[in-house]
N, C-alpha and C positions, 0 to 999 in steps of 0.2 A: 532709467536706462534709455529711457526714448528723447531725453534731451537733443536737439536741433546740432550741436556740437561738442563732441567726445576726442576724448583725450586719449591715447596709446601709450604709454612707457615700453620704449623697446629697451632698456637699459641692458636687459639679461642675455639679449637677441645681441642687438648688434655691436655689445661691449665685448662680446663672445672673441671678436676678431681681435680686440686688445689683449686680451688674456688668454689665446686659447682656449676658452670658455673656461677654463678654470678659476671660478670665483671661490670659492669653497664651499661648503655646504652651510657654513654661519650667513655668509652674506649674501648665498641666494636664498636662503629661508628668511631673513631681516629684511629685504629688499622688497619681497613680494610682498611681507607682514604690512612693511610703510607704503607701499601703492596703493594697499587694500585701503590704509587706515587713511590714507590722504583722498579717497573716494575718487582715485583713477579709475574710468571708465572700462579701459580695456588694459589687459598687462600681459606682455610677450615677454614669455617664461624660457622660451629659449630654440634650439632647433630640435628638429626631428631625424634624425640621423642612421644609417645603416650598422654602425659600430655598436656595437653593446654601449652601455651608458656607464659612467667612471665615478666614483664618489666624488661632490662637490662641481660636478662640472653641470654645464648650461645645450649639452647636446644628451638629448634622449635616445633612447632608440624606440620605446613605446611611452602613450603618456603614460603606464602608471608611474614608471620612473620621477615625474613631478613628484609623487608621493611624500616623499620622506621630507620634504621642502615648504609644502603648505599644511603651515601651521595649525591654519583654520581657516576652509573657503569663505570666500564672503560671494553672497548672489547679486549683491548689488555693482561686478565686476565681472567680466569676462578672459575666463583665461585663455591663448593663444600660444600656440608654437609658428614656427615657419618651415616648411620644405621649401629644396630650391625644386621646382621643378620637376627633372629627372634626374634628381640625385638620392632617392629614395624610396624603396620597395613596398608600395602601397600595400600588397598582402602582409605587411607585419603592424600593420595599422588595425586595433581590432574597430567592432562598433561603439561610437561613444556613448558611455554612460555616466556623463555629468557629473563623475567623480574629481576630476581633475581636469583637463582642457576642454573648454568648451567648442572651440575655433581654431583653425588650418589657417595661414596666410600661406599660398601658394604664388611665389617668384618665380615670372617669368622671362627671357629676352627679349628684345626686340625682333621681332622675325619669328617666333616661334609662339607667339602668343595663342595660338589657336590649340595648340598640343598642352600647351599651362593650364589652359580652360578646361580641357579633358580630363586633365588632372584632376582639377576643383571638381568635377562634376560627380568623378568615381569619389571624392574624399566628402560629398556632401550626402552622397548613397549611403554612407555609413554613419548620417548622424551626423555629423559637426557641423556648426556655420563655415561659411567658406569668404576667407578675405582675398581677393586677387592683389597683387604685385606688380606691375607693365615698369620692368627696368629699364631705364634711358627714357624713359618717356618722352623726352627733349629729339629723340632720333623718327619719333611717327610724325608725315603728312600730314594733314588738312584727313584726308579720305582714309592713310592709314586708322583715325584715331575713331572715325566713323565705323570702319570694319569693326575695331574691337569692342566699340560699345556695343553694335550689332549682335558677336557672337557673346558678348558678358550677360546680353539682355538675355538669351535663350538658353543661360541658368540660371540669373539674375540670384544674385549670391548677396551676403549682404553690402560689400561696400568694394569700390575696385580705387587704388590708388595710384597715384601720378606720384614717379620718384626720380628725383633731381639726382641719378647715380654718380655724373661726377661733379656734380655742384656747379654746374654750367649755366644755370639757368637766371636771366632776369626777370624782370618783371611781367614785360610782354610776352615773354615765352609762357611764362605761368599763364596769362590769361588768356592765351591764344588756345592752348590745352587745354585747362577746365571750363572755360566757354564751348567748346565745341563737346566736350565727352557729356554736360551738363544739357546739350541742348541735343543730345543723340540717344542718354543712358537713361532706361525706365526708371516712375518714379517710384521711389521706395529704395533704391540702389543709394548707397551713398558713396560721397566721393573723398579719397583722404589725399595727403598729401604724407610724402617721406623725403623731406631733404638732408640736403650736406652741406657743409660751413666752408666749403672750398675758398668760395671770394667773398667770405663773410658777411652772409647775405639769408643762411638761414632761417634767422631770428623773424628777421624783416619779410621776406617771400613766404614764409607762415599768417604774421600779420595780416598781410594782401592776403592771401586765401583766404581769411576768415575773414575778411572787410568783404569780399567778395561775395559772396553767402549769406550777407549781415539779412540781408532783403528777399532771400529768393526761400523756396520752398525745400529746395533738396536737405538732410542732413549730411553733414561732412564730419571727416576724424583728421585728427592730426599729429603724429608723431612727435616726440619729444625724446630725450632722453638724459638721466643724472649727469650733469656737468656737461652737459652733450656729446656722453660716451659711447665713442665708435671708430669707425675702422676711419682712417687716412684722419681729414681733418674733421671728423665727426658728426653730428648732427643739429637742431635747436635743443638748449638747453629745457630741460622740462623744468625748470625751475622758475625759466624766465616767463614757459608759456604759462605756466601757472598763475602769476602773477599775474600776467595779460589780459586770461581768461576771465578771473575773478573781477576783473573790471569790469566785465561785459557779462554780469549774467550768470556765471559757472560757481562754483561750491565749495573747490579743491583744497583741501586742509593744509595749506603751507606750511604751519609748524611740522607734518609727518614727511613733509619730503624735504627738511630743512634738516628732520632727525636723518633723514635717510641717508645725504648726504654730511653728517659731521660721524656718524655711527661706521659706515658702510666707504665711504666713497677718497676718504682721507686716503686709505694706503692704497688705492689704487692711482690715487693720483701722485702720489711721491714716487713710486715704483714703475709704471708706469706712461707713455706718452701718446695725446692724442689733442686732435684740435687744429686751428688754424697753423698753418706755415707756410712758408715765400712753397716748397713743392710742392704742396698738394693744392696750393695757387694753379699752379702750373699745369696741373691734373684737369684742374677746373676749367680752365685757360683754352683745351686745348681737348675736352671733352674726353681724358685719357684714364684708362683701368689706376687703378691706383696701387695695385701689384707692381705695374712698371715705374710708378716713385717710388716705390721703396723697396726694389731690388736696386734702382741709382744708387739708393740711400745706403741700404746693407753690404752692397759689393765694389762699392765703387765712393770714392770723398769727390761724388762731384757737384761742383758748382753753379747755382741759380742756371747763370748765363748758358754753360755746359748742356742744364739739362732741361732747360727751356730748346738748346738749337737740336740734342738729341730726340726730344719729342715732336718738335716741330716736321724734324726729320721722317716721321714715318705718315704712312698714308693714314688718314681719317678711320679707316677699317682696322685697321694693326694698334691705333692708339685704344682701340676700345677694346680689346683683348689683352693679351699678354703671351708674348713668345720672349720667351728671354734668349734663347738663341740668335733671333732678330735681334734683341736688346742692345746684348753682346756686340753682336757687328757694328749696330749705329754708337755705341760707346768707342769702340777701337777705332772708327770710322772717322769720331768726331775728336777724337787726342792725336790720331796719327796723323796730323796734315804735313804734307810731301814739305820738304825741305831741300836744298842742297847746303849740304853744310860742310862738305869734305874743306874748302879753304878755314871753316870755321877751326877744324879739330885740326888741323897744322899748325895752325896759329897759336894755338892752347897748347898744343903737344909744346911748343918750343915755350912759353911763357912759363910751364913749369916743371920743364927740366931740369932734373937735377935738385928741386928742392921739395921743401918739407911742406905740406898743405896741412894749416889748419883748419878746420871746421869749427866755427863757430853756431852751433846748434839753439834755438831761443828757448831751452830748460831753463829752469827758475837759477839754476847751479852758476851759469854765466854770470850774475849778480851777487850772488852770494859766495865766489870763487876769484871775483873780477881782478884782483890783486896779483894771484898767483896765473892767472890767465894772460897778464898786460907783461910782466915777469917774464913769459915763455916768451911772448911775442918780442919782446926788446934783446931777450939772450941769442934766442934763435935766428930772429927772423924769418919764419915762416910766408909764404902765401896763404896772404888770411883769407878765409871765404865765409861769408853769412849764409845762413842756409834757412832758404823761406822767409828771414823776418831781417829786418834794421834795428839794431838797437845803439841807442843814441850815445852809449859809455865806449862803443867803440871804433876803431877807423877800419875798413876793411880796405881789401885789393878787388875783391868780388863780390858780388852777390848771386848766389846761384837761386835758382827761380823756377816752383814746380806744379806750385797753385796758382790760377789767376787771381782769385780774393786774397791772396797774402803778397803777389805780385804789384797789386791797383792799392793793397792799400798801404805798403813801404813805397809808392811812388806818392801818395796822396797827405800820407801821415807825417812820411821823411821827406819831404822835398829837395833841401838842400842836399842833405846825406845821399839820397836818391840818385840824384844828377851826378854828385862826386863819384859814385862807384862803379866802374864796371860790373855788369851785367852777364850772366850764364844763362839762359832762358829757354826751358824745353817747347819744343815745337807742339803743345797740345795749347801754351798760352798765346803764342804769337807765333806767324812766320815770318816777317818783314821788320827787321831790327831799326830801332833809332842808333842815336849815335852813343857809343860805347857797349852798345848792347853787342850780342854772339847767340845766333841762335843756332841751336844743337836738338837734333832730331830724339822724340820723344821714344824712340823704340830705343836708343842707344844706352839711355837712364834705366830702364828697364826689365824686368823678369817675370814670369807670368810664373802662377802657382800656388801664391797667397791671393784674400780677398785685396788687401790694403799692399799691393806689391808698387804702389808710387809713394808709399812714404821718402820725405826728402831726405834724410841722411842716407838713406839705402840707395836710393836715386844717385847720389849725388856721388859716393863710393862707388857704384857700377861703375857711374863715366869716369871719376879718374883713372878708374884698372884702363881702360878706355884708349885714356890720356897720355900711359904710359907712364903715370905716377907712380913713385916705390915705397912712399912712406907719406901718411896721413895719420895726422892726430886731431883727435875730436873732444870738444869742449859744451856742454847743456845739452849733451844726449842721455838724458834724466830718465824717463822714461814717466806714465801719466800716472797722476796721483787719481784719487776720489772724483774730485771737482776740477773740472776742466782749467779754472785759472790758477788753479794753485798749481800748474804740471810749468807754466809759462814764466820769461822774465818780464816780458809786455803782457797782464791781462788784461790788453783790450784787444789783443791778436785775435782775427776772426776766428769761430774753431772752423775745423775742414775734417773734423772725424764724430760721424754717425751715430746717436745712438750712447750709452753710457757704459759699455760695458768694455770697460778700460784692462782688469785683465787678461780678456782675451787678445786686445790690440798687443799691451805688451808683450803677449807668450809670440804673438804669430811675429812683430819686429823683431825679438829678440833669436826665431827663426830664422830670419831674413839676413839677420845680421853673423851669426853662422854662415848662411850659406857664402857670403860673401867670401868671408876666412878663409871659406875651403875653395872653393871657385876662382879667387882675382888669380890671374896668369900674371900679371906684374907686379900690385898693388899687395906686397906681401907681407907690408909691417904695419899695421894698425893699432893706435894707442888710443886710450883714452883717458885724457885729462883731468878730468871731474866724475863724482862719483856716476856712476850711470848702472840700472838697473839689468842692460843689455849683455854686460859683462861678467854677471856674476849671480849668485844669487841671495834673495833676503832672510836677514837672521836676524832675530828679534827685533823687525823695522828697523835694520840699520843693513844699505847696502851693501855687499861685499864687493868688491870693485875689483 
């Protein structure tokens, strides 16, 4: 245990945020068995919590609750929970007695570091090693980082780590901080590191820490975790670092953390999602809480571009918290830009007066219907409109237009078709029309009440009620299957919907698409062409329409 360089598996800890901490009682009992049996150094078994503790979950409220989970201590390993802080009522903390966790890791924020120490100080009066936490790390001075080695030295706990909270950090950042907390923090303190794979850079800003160290006297810990499972875009895989480590010296039993992850780590990761992505890029990018990606992500299909100018949008203070009421405003902020469009909606009032609008919806059904689809259009003659997507089997009069990623890439993908079509374009993607475009102010498509209240066929039905259309018939409003491309007649259409949990989207459109029915003051006859899920409901996998 006195090795120059130790290892952490937070896997239990900071996967917690993936699951809820509900791993279940098999795979946090199997999890700990393989960190022990893979001779991880230190194993964070989960949080320390105010809530009573729940069968199979990874928050405690006292340690004995570890109980029923270890198997069989091993001594040659340390086990760890985390408190945040002051999220946690130290009197239900009894004195440690080496039954079960040995060590506290105590998280703190920036600016508050002095009151996190206090903590550690009371939680090492009872017995336990005491790990410090310094969140943002990336946010202390030259002199801040001096203060807190200062006050870490006068408990001098065992190890205080530097944590890359939004995966912000390069290289020189790293060693501009462990330089200085290394040449300020008594010896015998050791110093870890906790990153995040924001701009995928984890793996690597691990490495440099421990290149770092290779030569000097301090010992250091380092973070990892199975798959590098964790909250937004995750952590260093312990997998990788394992592998790293063994090259340099360390011991680590790869086959038990190889069992770990083929035993244990399989249906977490079919089930759920975590790791690198263009938003938590973004996070990274812009030093921002990663609750406000994924509130964009859960309430809102917004786009890269969207939600890079949304975050950019808020002050350097507001990105490292999280108000979603702020959120809120900079999202409506950044979709509603001022338009004048009243010549626009005159224009369109008279272009489809009097006739019948198709909808051309991109469900898989437009393909597999196309016949009887080409049929209406030749008897009828409708005003055809594409909605969202270009598909190559047909000619349209419009395209109406409500994402920009499905916008940029029917101008990039269709080109020819592109240019051919008049455009309908809500003002969240452009204000400044090319030629054949019409842009139409983004409140007018709109209804607030659902999460997904900009889906396009619902968008697109508002503004005809709008338009003063009386009769609209809709064609590939299918509604989402399993798998994203089976829902599409293009699967390589970008997706623009969050997340996999597809019958919720359908129950909340097929809401929306009610409310229309009862709501349009003009728009009173709505058909639908092709089977669509929105109309009816399922009987023995076969829609009723």
């Amino acid at each position: 245990m006195n090795q120059k360089i130790q290892l952490l598996d937070c896997t239990l800890r900071d996967g917690a945020y993936i699951v809820d901490s509900q791993f279940g009682a098999p795979a946090i009992k199997g999890i700990l068995k393989k960190m022990q049996d893979a001779n991880v150094d230190i194993i964070e078994c989960g949080w320390l919590k105010n809530d009573p503790h729940r069968d199979g979950s990874t928050f405690y409220h006292i340690p004995d609750d570890l109980k029923p989970y270890l198997l069989e201590k091993d001594r040659r390993s340390i086990y760890t929970v985390m408190i945040d802080w002051d999220r946690y009522d130290l009197d239900a903390l009894p004195p440690c007695d080496g039954e079960t966790v040995d060590a506290v890791r105590i998280v703190f924020p920036h600016g508050r570091y002095k009151e996190g120490i206090a903590v550690g100080n009371a939680v090492k009066e009872k017995g336990y090693q005491v790990f410090y936490q310094a969140a943002n790390t990336l946010a202390y001075s030259d002199e801040d980082l001096r203060s807190l080695a200062r006050e870490i030295n006068q408990i001098h706990p065992v190890s205080l780590s530097v944590v890359d909270t939004f995966g912000a950090m390069y290289e020189e950042d790293l060693e501009r901080i462990a330089d200085i907390l290394d040449a300020n923090l008594d010896e015998g303190i050791r110093l870890g590191f906790h990153s995040h794979n924001n701009q995928q850079l984890s793996f690597a800003l691990t490495i440099r820490f421990v290149k770092m160290f290779r030569n000097r006297e301090r010992g250091i810990i380092v973070d990892a975790s199975l798959n590098g499972m964790g909250r937004g875009a995750g952590n260093a895989p312990t997998e990788l670092i394992v592998n790293y480590l063994n090259q340099h010296g360390c011991c680590y039993d790869m086959d038990a953390v190889m069992d770990a992850i083929d035993i244990y780590m399989e249906y977490f990761k079919e089930n759920y999602e975590w790791g690198y992505s263009t938003p938590y890029f973004i996070a990274g990018m812009y030093c921002c809480h990663v609750n406000n990606i994924a509130y964009l992500l859960a309430n809102h299909r917004t786009s890269a571009k969207d939600m890079r100018n949304i975050i950019e949008s808020l002050s350097p203070e507001d990105r490292r918290k999280y108000d979603y009421g702020l959120l809120e405003e900079k999202y409506i902020e950044n979709q509603d830009k001022l338009v004048d469009d009243e010549e626009t909606v005159r224009f369109l009032k008279k272009a489809f007066k009097g006739r019948t609008v198709l909808l051309v919806a991109p469900g898989k059904s437009v393909i597999e219907e196309q016949e009887k689809i080409l049929e209406y259009i030749r008897t009828e003659k409708p005003v055809v409109i594409a909605v969202n997507a270009l598909l190559r089997e047909y000619r349209y009069d419009y395209m109406f237009a409500a994402n920009s990623a499905r916008y940029d890439y029917a101008r990039e993908s269709r080109q020819e078709q592109f240019g051919q079509t008049k455009k309908i374009v809500l003002s969240n993607i452009k204000t400044k029309p090319l030629e054949n475009e019409y842009i139409v102010s983004f409140n007018r498509a709109i209804k607030r009440g659902w999460e997904h209240f900009d889906n396009a066929v619902i968008c697109c039905l508002r503004l005809l009620d709008k338009l003063e259309v009386e009769h609209a018939v809709i064609a590939g409003f299918d509604g989402f299957k399993t798998k994203y491309n089976e829902s599409y007649a293009d699967a390589s259409l970008p997706a623009i919907n969050p997340g996999k949990q597809w019958d919720e989207l359908n129950e909340e459109i097929k809401s929306m698409f009610a409310d229309v029915k009862q709501t349009a003051k003009v728009l009173r006859r709505i058909e639908v062409l092709t089977e669509s899920y929105f109309t009816g409901d399922v009987v023995g996998g076969k829609i009723n329409a």
